[in-house]
C-alpha positions in Angstrom: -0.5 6.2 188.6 -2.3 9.9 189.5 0.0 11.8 191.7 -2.8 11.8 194.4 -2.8 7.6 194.9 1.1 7.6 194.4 1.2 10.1 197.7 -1.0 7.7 199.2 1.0 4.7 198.5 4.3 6.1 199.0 2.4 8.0 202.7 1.4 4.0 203.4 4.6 2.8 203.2 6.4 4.8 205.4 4.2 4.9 208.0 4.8 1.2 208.0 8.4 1.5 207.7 8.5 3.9 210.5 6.1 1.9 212.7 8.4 -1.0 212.3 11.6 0.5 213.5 9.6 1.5 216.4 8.6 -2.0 216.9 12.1 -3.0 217.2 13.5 0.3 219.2 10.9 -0.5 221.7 11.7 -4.2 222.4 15.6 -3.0 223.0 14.3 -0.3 225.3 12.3 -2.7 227.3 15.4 -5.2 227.5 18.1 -2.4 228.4 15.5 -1.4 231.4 16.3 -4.3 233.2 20.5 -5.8 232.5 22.3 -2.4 233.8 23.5 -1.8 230.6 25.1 1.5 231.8 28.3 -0.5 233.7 28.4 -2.6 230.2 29.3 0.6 228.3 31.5 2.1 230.7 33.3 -1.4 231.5 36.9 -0.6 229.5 37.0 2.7 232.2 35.8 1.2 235.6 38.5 -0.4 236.9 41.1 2.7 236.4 38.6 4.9 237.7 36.6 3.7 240.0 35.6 6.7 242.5 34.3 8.2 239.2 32.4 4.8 238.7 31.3 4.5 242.3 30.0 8.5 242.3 28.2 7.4 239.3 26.1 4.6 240.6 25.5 6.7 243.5 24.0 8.9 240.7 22.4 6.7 239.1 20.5 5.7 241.6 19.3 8.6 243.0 18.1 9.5 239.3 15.9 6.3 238.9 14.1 7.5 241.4 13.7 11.2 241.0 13.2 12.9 237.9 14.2 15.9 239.4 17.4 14.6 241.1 18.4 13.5 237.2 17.4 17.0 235.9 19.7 18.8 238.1 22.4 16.2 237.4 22.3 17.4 234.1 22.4 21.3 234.5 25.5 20.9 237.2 27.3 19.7 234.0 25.8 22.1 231.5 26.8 24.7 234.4 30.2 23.2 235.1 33.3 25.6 233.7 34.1 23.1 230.5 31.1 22.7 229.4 31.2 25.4 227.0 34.4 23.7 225.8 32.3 20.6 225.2 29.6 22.2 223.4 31.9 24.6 221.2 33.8 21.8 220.0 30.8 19.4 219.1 32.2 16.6 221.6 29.2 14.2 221.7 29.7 11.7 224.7 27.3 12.6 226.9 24.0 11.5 226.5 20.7 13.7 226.3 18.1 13.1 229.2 15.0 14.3 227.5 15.0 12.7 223.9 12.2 15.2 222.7 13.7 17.5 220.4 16.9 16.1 219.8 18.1 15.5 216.7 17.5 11.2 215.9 21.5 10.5 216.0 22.3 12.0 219.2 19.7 10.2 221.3 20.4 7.3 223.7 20.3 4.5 221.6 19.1 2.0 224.1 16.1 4.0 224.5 15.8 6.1 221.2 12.0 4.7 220.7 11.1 7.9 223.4 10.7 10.9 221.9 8.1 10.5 219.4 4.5 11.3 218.8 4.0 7.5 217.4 1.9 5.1 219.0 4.5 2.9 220.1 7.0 5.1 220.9 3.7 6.9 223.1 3.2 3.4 224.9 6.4 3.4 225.5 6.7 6.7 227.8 3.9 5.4 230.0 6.2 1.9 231.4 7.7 3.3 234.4 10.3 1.0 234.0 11.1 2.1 230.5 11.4 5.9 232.0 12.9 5.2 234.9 15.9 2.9 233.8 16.7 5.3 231.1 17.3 8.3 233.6 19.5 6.1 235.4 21.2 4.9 232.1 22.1 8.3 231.2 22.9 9.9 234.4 25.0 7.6 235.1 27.0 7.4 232.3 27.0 11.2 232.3 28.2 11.5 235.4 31.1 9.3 235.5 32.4 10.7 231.8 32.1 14.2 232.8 34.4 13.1 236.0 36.6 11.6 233.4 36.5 14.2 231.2 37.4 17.1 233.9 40.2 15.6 235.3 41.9 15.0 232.4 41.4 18.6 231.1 42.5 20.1 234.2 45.4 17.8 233.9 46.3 19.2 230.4 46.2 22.8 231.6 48.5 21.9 234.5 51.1 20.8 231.3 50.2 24.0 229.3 51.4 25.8 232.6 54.9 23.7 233.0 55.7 24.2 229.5 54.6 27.9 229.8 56.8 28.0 233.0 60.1 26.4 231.2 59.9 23.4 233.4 58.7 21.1 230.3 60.8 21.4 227.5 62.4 19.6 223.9 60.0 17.7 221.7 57.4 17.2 224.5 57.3 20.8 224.7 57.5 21.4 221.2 54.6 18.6 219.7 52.7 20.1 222.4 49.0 20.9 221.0 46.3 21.4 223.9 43.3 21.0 221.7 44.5 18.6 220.0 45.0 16.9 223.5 41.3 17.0 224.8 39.9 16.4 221.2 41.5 13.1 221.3 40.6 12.0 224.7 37.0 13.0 223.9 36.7 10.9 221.0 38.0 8.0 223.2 35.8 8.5 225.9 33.1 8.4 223.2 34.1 5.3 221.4 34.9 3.0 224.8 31.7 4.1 226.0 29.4 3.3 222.8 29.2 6.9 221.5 31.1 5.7 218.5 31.0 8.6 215.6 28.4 8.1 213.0 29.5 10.5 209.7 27.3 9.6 207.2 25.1 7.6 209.3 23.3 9.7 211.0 20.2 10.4 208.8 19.4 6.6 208.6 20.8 5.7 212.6 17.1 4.5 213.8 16.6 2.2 211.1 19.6 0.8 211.8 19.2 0.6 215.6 16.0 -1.7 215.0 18.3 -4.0 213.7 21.6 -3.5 215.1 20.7 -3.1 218.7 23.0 -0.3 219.2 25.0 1.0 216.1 27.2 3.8 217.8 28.2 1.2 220.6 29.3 -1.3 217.9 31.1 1.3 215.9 32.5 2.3 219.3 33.8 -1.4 220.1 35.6 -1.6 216.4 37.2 1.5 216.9 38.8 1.2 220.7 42.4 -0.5 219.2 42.7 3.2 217.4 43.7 4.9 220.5 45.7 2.8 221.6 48.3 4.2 219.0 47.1 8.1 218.8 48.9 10.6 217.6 48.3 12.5 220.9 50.5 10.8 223.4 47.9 12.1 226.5 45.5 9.8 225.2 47.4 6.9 223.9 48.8 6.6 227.3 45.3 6.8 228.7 44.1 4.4 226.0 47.0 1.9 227.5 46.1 2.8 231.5 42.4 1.4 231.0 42.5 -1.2 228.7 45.1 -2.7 230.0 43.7 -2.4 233.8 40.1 -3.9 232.2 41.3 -6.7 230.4 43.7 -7.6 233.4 41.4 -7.1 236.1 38.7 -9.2 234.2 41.0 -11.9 233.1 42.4 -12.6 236.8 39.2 -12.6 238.3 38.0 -14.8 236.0 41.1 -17.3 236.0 41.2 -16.7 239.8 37.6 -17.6 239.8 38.5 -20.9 237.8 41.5 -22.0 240.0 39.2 -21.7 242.9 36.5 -24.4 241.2 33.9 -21.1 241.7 33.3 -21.4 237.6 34.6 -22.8 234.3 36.6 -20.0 231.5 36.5 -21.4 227.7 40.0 -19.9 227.0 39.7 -21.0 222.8 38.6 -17.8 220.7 36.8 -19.9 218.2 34.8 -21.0 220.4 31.4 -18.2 220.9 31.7 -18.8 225.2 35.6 -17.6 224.8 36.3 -15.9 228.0 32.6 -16.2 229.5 32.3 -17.6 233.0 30.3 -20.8 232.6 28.7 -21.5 235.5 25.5 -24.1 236.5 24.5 -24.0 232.7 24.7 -20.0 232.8 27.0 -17.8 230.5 28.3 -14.5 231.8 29.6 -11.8 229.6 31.6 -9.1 231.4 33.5 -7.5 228.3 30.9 -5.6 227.7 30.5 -6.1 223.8 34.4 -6.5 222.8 33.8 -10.5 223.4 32.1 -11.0 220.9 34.9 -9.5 217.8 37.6 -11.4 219.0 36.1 -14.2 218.2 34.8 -13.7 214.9 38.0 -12.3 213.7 39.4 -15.7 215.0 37.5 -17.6 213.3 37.7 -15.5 209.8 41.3 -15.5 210.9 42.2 -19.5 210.9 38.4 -20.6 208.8 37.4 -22.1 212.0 35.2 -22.1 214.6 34.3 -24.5 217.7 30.7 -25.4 219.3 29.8 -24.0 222.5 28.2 -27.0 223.0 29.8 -29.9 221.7 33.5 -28.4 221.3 34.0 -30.2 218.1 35.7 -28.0 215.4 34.2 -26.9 211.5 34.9 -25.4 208.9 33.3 -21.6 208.9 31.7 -19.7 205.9 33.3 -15.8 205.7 30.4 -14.0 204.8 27.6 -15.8 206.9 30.3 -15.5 209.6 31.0 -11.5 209.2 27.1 -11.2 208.7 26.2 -13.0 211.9 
């Protein structure tokens, strides 16, 4: 084939390829503008923190709003005295407002289709609901893991001062490793709040967010149980304080809920409505993504699974089951 038609071809194809991963991007972008999918990604951290939850709402709404009230949300952090902490050490859980210009990988998945000269990424930036929800999305979640983020570093300088000051000492004074400290709680914010680290992923992460939905928030789900045994022991108890206050407070609302004849709780893991509240024919997910592992490592645990619908047990295929 002459080197001029094979161009052409190859020129073709990805434009096609391209245009459909923007296809897909923009249907998750139009979905995430309307089921507050901020509070899903930062549900392992609201109930052990939730003045930094209620400020961000507060946020949040303001910045759907006005562009201009989101804008200066974001320089106050960029201004803030640890940001250049942030930035030196290539922490990555805060999410960029304006997607133009930033690399593919570090855009908001939920709206990554913005940002482009493409047609349908370009239809996309004229729905007001599109643009709109998507400052609120990342403002809010901003907000509440910079709070996060700046307590915990001032609490680590507080202990760099004690042990300084002879009033920490033996092997908590002797493991003790500052960096190490924040680096660690920064990765965690990142994974519990689906800014999961990509390595070798990042070239071919919008492809994969077509399909996927959201790839870094998947990656960040899988990875949460890591924290929970860190080396740093800042974090790990951290790790424990949240988790443990989200999977507590969720489970005795719902059970409470359940006792109280408000809804039914499916309390078999097998079973794909595990731990939803079932309520006049409507499912309710509040585990924000985490749901939905249990229960296929369940099943790939005992070979099982069990109908949402019928309840009756059978037999489960591995690989169609990891797949799905």
């Amino acid at each position: 084939m002459p080197l001029e038609h094979r161009n052409m071809l190859v020129s073709a194809l990805r434009e096609a390829g391209l245009n459909a991963i923007d296809a897909g991007n923009f249907m998750r972008a139009n979905l995430a503008s309307f089921d507050m999918s901020w509070w899903r990604q930062q549900a392992p951290f609201i109930l052990n923190n939730k003045r930094d939850f209620i400020a961000a709402n507060i946020a949040s709404w303001k910045a759907l709003w006005s562009r201009g009230f989101a804008q200066a949300a974001e320089q106050r952090i960029k201004q803030s005295r640890y940001y250049q902490l942030y930035a030196e050490a290539g922490y990555d859980f805060l999410r960029p407002l304006e997607q133009k210009g930033v690399p593919l990988w570090r855009r908001e998945e939920q709206f990554m289709v913005l940002g482009s000269d493409r047609p349908i990424p370009k239809l996309a930036e004229k729905l007001p609901w599109v643009r709109l929800s998507q400052r609120a999305f990342v403002t809010g979640t901003n907000e509440m893991n910079w709070r996060m983020f700046t307590r915990f570093v001032d609490k680590m300088y507080k202990v760099n001062e004690r042990i300084a000051m002879g009033k920490i000492t033996g092997k908590q004074a002797a493991d003790w490793n500052m960096k190490r400290s924040i680096d660690s709680f920064a990765r965690m914010i990142g994974d519990l709040t689906g800014r999961g680290e990509l390595g070798p992923l990042k070239a071919i992460s919008p492809g994969l967010n077509a399909g996927f939905f959201s790839l870094r928030t998947n990656l960040g789900r899988i990875l949460t149980p890591r924290h929970l045994f860190a080396a740093d022991p800042y974090t790990r108890k951290e790790a424990w304080k949240n988790l443990l206050a989200f999977v507590g407070g969720v489970t005795g609302v719902m059970l409470l809920g359940e006792q109280l004849g408000l809804w039914d709780v499916e309390k078999d893991p097998r079973n794909s409505d595990f731990m939803k509240i079932r309520a006049g024919g409507k499912r309710f997910d509040p585990w924000g993504g985490y749901q939905q592992y249990v229960t296929v490592i369940s099943r790939l645990t005992t070979g099982e699974g069990v109908s949402a619908t019928t309840g009756q047990e059978y037999p489960i295929q591995p690989f169609q089951t990891a797949g799905r």
